[in-house]
N, C-alpha and C positions, 0 to 999 in steps of 0.2 A: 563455443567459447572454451578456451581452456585458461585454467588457470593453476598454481600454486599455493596448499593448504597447510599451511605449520600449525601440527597439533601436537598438544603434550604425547608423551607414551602414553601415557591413561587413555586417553580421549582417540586414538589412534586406534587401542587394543581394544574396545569398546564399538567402535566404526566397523571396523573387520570382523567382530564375532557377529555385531549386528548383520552386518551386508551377507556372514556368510548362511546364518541363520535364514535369510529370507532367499537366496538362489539365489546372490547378484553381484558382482562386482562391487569393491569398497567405491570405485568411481562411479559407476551406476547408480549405486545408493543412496551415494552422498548428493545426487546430481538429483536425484527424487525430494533426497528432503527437502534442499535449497527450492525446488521447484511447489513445492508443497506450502513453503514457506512465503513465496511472493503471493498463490496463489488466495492463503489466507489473509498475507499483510490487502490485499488488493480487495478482497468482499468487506474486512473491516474497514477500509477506507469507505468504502460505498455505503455501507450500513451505517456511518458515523458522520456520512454525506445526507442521508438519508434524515436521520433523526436533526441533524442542526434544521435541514431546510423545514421541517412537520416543524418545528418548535418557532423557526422565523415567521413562518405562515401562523401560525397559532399571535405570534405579536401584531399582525395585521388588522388596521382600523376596518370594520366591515363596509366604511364607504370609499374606501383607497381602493381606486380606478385601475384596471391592468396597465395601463400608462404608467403610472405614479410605482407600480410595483416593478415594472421593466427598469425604470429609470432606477430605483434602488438599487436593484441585485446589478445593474451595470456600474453602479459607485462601489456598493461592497466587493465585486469583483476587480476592478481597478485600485483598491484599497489593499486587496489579498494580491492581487498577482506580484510578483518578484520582481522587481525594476532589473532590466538585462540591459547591455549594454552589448551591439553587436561589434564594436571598434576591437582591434585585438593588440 
């Protein structure tokens, strides 16, 4: 992927001491942080995946049947998902 970065001079001069500081390319660097960046937005998705579902199971009636718990999480997930429309 390439793309186009408009940063202040500050933010610029800052990029390039950083990048040079560590042996790399200001594009190589930058291309670590971004990468660094999804790979954390991506473990706290999961971790925040994680604790909603321990705390939904924590609200579960102890005689509520794997039936009854399948049929939920398929209503709350039809609830969450994003109505698409594939028409263009």
């Amino acid at each position: 992927m390439s793309l186009t970065v408009d940063l202040s001079k500050e933010a610029e001069a800052a990029l390039t001491s950083q990048a040079r500081a560590a042996h790399m390319s200001a594009e190589r660097y930058l291309s670590q942080i971004i990468e660094s960046a999804l790979k954390r937005q991506h473990r706290l998705a999961a971790e925040n995946l994680a604790q909603h579902l321990d705390h939904m199971a924590s609200q579960v009636l102890p005689d509520t049947t794997p039936e009854e718990m399948e049929e939920a999480l398929e209503a709350a997930l039809s609830a969450a998902r994003p109505r698409r429309s594939w028409h263009q």
